[in-house]
PAZAPA-4460 file (N, C-alpha, C; in steps of 0.05 Angstrom, whole numbers, plus 32768, in hexadecimal, padded with zeros to 4 digits):
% residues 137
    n_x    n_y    n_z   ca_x   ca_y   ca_z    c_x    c_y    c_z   seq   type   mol
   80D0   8D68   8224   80CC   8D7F   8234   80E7   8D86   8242     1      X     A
   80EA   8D9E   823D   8107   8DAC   8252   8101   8DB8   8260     2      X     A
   8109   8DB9   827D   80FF   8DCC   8295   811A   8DDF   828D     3      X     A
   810D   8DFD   8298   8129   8E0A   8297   8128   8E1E   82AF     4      X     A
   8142   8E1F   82B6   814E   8E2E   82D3   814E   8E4F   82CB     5      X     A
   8150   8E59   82E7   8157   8E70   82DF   8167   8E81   82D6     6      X     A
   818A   8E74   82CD   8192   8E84   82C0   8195   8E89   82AA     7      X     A
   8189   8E76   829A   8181   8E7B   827D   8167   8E8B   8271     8      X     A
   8151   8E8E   8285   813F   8EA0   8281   814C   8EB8   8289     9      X     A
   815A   8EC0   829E   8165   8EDA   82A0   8175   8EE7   8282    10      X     A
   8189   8ECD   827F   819E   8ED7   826A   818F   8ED9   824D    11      X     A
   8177   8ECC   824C   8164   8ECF   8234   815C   8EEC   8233    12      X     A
   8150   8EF9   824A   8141   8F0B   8245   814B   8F2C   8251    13      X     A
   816B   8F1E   8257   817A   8F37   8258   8199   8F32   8250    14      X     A
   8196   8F51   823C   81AD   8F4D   8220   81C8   8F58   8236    15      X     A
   81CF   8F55   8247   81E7   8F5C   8259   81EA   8F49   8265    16      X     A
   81E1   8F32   8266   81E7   8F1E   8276   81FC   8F14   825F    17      X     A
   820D   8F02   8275   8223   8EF5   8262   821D   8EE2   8251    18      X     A
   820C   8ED6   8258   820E   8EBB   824F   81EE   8EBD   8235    19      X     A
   81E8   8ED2   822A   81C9   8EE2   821A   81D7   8ED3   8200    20      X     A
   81EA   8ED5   81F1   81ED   8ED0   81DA   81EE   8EAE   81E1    21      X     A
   81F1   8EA1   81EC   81ED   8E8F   81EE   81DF   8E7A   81F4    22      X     A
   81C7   8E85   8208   81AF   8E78   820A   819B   8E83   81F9    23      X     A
   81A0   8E9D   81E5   818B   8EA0   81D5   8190   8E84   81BA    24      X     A
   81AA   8E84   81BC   81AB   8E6D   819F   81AE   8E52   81AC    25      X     A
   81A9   8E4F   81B8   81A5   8E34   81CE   8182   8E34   81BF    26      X     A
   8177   8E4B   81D1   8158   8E45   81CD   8153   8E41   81B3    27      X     A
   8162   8E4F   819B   8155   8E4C   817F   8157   8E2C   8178    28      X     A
   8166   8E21   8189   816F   8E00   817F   8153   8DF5   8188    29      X     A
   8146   8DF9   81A1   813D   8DE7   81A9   811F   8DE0   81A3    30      X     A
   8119   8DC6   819B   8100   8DC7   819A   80E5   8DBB   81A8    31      X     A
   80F1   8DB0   81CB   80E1   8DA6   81D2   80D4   8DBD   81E7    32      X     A
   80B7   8DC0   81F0   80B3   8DCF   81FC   80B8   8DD5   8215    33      X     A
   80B8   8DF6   821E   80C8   8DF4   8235   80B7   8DF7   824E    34      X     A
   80C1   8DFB   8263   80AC   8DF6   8278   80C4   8E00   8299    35      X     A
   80B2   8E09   82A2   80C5   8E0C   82C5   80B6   8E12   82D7    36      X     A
   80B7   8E21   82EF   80A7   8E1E   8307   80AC   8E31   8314    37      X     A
   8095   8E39   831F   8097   8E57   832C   80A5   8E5D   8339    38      X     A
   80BA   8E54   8358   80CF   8E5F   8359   80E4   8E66   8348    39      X     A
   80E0   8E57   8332   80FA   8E65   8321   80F4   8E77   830A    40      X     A
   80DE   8E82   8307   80CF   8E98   8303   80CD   8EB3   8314    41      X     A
   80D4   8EA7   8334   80D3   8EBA   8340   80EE   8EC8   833E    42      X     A
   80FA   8EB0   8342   811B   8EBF   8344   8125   8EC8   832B    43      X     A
   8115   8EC3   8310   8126   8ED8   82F6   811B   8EF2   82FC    44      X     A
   80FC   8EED   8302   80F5   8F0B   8305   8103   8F15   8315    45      X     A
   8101   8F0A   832E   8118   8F26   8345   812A   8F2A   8330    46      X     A
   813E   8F1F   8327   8160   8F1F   831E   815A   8F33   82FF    47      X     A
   8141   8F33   82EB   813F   8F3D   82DC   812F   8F5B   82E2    48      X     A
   8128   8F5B   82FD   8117   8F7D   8309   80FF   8F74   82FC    49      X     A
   80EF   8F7D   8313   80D2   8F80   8307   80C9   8F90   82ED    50      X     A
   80CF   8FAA   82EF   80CB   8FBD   82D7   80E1   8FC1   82C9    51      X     A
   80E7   8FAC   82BF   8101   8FA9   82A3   80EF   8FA1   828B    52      X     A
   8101   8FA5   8272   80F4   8F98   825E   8103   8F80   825E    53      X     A
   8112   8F73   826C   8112   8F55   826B   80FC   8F41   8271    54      X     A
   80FA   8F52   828C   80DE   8F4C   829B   80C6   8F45   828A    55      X     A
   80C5   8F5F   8276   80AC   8F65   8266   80B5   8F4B   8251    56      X     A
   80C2   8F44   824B   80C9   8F30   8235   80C4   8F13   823F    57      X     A
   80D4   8F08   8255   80C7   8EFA   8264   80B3   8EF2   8266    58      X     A
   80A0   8F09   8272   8083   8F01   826D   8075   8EFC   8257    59      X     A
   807C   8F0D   8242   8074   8F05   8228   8072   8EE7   821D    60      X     A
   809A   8EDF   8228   809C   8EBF   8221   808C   8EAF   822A    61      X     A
   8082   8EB3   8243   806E   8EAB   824D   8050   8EA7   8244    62      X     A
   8044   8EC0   8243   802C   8EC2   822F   8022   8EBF   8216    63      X     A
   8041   8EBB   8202   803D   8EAE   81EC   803E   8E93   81E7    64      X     A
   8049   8E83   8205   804C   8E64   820B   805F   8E5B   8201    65      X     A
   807A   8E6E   8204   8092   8E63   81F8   809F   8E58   8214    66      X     A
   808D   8E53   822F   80A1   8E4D   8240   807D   8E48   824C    67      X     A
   8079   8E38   8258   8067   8E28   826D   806E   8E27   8288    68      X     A
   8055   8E23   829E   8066   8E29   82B4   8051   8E1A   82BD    69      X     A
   8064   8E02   82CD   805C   8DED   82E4   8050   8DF2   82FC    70      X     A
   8040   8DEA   830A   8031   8DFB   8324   802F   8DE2   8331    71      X     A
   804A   8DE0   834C   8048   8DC8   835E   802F   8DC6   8373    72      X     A
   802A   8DB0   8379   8013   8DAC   837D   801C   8D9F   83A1    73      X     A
   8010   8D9B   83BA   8016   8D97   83CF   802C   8D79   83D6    74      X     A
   802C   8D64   83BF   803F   8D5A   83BC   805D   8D5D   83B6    75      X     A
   8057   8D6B   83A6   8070   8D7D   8397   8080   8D89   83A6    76      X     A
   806F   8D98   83B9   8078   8DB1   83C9   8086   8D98   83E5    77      X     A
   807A   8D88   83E9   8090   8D74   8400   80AC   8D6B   83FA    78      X     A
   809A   8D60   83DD   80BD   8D53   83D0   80D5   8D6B   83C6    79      X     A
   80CB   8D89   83C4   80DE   8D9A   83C0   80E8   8DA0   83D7    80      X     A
   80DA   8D99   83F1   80E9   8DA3   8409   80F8   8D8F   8411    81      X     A
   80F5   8D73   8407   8102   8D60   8408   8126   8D5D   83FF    82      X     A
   8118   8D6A   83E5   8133   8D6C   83D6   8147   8D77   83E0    83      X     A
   8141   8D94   83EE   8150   8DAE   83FC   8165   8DA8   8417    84      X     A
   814F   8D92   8421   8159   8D82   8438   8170   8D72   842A    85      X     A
   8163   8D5F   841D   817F   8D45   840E   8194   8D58   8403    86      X     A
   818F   8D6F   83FB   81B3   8D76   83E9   81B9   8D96   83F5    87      X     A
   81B5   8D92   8413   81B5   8DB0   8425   81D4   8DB6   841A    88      X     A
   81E6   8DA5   841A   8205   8DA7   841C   820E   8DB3   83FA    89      X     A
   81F5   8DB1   83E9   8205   8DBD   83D1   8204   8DDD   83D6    90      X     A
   81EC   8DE9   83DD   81D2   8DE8   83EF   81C0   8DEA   83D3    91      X     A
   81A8   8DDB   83D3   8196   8DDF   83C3   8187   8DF6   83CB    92      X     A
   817B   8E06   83B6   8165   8E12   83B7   8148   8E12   83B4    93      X     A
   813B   8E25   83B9   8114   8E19   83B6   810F   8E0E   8393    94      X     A
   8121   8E2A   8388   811C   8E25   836C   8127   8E12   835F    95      X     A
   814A   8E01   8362   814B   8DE8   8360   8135   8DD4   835F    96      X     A
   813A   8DD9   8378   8125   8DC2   8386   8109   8DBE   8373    97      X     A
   8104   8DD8   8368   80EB   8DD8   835F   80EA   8DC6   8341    98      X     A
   80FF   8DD0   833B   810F   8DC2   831D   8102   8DA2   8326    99      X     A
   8118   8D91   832F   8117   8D82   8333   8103   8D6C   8337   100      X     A
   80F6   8D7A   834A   80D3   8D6D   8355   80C1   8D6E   8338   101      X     A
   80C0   8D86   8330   80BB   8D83   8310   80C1   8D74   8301   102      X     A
   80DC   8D68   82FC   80E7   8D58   82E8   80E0   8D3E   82F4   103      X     A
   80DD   8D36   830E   80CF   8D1C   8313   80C0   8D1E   8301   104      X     A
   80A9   8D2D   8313   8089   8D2E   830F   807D   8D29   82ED   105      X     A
   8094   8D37   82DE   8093   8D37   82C6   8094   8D1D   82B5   106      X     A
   80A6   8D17   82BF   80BE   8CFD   82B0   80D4   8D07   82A1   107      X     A
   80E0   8D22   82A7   80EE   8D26   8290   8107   8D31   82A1   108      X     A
   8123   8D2C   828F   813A   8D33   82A1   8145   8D48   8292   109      X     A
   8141   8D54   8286   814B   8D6D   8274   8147   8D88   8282   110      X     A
   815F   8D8D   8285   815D   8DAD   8291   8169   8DC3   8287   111      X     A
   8169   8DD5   827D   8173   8DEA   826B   817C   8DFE   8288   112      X     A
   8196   8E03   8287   81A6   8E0C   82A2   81C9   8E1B   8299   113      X     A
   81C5   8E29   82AC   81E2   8E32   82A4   81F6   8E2A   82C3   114      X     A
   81E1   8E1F   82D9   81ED   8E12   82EB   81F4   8DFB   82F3   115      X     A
   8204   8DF6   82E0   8214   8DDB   82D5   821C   8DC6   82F2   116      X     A
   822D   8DD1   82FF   8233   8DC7   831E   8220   8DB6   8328   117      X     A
   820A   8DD3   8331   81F2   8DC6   8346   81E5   8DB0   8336   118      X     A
   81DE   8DAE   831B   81CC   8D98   830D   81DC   8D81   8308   119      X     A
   81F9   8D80   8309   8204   8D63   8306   81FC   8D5A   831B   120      X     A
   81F8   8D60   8336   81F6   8D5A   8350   81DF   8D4D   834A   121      X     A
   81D0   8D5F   834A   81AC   8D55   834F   819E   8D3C   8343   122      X     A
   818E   8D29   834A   818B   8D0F   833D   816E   8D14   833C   123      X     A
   8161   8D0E   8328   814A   8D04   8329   8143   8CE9   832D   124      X     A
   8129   8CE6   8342   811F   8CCC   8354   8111   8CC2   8336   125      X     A
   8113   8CA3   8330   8107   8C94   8322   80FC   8C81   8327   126      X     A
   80E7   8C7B   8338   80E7   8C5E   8350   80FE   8C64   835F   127      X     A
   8108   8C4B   835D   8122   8C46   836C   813D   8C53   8360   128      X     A
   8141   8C66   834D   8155   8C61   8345   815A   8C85   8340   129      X     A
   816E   8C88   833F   8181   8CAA   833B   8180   8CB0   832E   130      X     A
   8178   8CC2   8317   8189   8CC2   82F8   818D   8CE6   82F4   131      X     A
   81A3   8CE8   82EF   81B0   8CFD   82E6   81A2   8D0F   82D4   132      X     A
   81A1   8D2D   82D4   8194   8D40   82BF   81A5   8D3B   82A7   133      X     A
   8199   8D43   8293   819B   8D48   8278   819C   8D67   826B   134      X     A
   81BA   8D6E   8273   81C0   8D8D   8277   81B9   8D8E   8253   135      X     A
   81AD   8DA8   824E   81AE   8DBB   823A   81C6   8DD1   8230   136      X     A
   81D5   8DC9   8226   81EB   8DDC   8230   81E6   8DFB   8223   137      X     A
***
């Protein structure tokens, strides 16, 4: 499973974004399924406009289950505010954060991102132990 951030769904589902030719042939590579979490759903939609046909595509990806979507649950939602707190200084965000708490919850460190920076930073909790994402490039 790959969680994926928001700027690869943006640059997927809109052909002016820079980085479109390259997360569309990113996605044709990949074959594990994908998955992310409603703040970062929220934030392509703002960034893609409500009444765009990115938007409209988006949703589609959605409804045909080419992209799954995680729904944190009152645990989730502590340890994301947790997170926000621990890495204020990169500054994390909700939707980070959301990433992350996910990729616990999941077991999986794979994140499909074009925000390379903030995810070297970020560790996923293993028990006791840190372990680094598994960027998608």
């Amino acid at each position: 499973m790959i969680l994926v951030d928001t700027g690869p769904l943006v640059a997927l589902f809109d052909p002016a974004d820079e980085a479109h030719t390259r997360c569309v042939r990113r996605l044709r590579e990949i074959e594990q399924p994908l998955l992310t979490t409603m703040p970062v759903l929220t934030e392509a939609f703002y960034m893609l406009t409500p009444d765009s046909l990115g938007s409209q595509r988006l949703m589609d990806f959605i409804a045909d289950r080419g992209l799954g979507v995680w729904f944190a649950g009152d645990d989730a939602i502590e340890r994301v505010f947790e997170l926000m707190r621990r890495y204020h200084d990169v500054p994390m965000d909700f939707a980070d954060a959301s990433l992350v708490a996910a990729a616990e919850a999941l077991g999986t460190r794979k994140v499909f991102t074009i925000d390379r920076n903030d995810f070297t930073v970020y560790r996923v909790r293993r028990g006791h132990r840190q372990l680094a994402f598994e960027m998608i490039p």
